[in-house]
N, C-alpha and C positions, 0 to 999 in steps of 0.2 A: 699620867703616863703619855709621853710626846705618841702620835701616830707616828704609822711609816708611811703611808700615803693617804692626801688628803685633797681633795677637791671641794673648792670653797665659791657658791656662787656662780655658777659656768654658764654662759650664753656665747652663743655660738650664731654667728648671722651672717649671709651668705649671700651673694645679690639680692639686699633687703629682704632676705627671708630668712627667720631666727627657727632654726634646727635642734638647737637646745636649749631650754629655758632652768634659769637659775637652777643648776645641777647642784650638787651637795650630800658628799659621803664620806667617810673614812673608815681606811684600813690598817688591823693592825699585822706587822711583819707576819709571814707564812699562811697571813688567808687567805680563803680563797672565793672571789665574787661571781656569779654570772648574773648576765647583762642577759635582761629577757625582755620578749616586747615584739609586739604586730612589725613585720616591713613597715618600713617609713620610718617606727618609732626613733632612732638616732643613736643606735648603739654602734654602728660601725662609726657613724660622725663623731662619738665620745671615744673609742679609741684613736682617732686618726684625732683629734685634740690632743691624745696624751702626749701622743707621738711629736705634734709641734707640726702634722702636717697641714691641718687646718687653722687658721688665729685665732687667738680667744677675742670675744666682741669686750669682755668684760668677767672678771670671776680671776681665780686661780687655781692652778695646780702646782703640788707641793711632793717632793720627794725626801724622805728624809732631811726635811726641811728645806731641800734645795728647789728654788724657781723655777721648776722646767721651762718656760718660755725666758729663760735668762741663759739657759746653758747653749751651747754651739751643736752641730748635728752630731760631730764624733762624742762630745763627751755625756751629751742624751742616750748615744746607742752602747755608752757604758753603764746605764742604768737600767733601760728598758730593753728589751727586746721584744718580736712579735713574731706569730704563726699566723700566715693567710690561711685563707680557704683553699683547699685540697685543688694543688695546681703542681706547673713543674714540667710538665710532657714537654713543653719548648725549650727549657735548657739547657744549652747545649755544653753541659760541663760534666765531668764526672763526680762522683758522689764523694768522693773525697775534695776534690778541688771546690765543691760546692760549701763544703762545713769551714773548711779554711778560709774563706771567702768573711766567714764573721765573723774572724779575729782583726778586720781593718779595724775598729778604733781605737785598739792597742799599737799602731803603726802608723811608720810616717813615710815618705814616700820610698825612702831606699833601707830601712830595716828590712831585715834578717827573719827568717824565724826561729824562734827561740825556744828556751826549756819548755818556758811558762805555755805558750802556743803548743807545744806538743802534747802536754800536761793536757790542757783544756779540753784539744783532740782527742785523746785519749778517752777520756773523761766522759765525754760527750758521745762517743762511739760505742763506750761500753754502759752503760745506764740506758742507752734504746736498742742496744743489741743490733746495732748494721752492720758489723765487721765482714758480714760473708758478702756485702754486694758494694762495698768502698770502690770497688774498681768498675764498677756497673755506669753507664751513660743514665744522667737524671732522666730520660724520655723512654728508656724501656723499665723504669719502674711502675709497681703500682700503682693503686692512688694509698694506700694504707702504707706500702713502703715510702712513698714518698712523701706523707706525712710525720714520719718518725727521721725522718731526714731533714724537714724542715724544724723539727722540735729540734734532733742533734745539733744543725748549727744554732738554736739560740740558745743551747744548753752551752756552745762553744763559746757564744762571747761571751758569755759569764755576767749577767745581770742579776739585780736581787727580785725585778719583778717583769713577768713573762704576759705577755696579753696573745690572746688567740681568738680568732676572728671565725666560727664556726667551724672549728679544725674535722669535725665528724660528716660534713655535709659531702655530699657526692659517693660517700662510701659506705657499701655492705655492711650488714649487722655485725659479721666476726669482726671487722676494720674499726667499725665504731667500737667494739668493747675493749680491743688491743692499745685505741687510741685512748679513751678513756682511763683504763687501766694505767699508760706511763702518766698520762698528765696528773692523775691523784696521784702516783708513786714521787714526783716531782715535787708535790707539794706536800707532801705528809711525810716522804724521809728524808728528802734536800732543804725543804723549808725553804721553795720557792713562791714568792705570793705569785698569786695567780687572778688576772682578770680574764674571763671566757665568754664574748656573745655567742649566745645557743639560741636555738630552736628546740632545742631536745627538752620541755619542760622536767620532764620526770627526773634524766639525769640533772637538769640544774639543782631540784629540789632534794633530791639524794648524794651528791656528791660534793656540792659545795658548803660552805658555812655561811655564806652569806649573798643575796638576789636583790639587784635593782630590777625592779620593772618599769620598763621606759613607755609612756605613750604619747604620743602626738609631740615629741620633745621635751615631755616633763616628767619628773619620778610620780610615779603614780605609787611605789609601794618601795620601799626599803627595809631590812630587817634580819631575821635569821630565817636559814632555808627552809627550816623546821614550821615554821609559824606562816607560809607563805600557800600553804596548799587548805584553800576554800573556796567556796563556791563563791562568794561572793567578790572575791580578789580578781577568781581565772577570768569570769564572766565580765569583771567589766575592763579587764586587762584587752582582751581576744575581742567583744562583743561575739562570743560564743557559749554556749551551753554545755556544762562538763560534767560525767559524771564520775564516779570514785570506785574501784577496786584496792583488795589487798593482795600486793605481790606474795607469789605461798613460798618464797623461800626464805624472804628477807622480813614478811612482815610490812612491808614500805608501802606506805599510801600515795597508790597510783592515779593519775588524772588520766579519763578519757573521753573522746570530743563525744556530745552525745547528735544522735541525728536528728533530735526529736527538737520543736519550737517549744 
């Protein structure tokens, strides 16, 4: 069975400094990966690869069989789409003018908006629930609304695979389980694949199907999320000491940092 996306070989080198070393994964349609791994490791530099903002030294990446470093930037941002990290206060747009915003690679400089474009919007508005602050200035949102805002517009351009760059970071517990909650609902009833660098080891190991752990630029562990929580993976992942609880609701084997040498 062909992959839907596949990374073959990836080296990434940067004023003669190599940031990722022969990378190698694949995914199949509606999965869903996070990217874990110490600062430094090269998970924000692996998605800015995917993206074509960075050059590949050497290696490939493959969409749906298609070369992403062959494609142009409009017909890349009909495939991929992306969530930064919880930003926005400086925007000076309103929250609708902002979703609209990521139907350009469907347009050319003097189209119209269309069915389809409304459709999308639509679409997009109602699967994160913003309809009551469309009219809201992106700088007086929160950071939790303003993260469901920046999922809405990649839900707008309508891509098969969505990347988010620590969409949970900067925000409160209830923000982080809101965000959480749409980005699995995206991927388990849209059947959107999803790649996610985290910090959050627990939700990585709980919410996704599948974990690279990146360190020092190299996969140090790939597999299923299930199979990824041991002592001896965290500890030489982190160079920290971990120890294990069971969460009493779920059953789910927790990781926590231990204080002890």
């Amino acid at each position: 069975m062909t992959a839907f996306f596949t990374i073959d070989n990836l080296v990434v080198t940067i004023a003669n400094k190599t940031l990722l070393y022969d990378i190698s994964f694949a995914m199949a349609k509606g999965d869903y990966l996070c990217v874990i791994g110490s600062n430094g490791a090269g998970k924000s530099t692996l998605l800015k690869a995917i993206m074509s903002i960075v050059p590949l030294s050497s290696g490939s990446i493959k969409l749906n069989q298609l070369l992403l470093s062959q494609l142009k930037q409009k017909s890349l941002a009909q495939h991929i789409s992306y969530v930064p990290q919880a930003h926005g206060h400086s925007l000076l747009f309103k929250v609708n003018e902002f979703i609209k915003m990521a139907r350009y690679p469907y347009h050319s400089p003097f189209s119209d908006w269309s069915h389809k474009d409304q459709q999308a919007f639509d679409r997009a508005v109602t699967i994160t629930d913003i309809t009551s602050f469309l009219e809201r200035q992106m700088q007086t949102l929160s950071g939790g609304e303003i993260q469901r805002v920046m999922i809405a517009a990649a839900l707008c351009q309508q891509t098969p695979l969505l990347l988010l760059d620590e969409p949970t970071s900067f925000l409160d517990p209830h923000h982080q389980v809101e965000v959480h909650n749409l980005i699995r609902d995206l991927n388990q009833q849209h059947n959107i694949s999803v790649i996610e660098v985290s910090h959050d080891l627990n939700h990585a190991c709980q919410h996704s199907q599948h974990i690279l752990a990146l360190k020092q630029g190299k996969t140090l562990w790939y597999g299923n999320s299930s199979e990824f929580m041991n002592t001896q993976q965290l500890n030489q992942l982190y160079d920290q000491q971990f120890v294990f609880a069971t969460h009493p609701q779920t059953g789910a084997k927790v990781a926590l940092t231990s204080e002890f040498k």
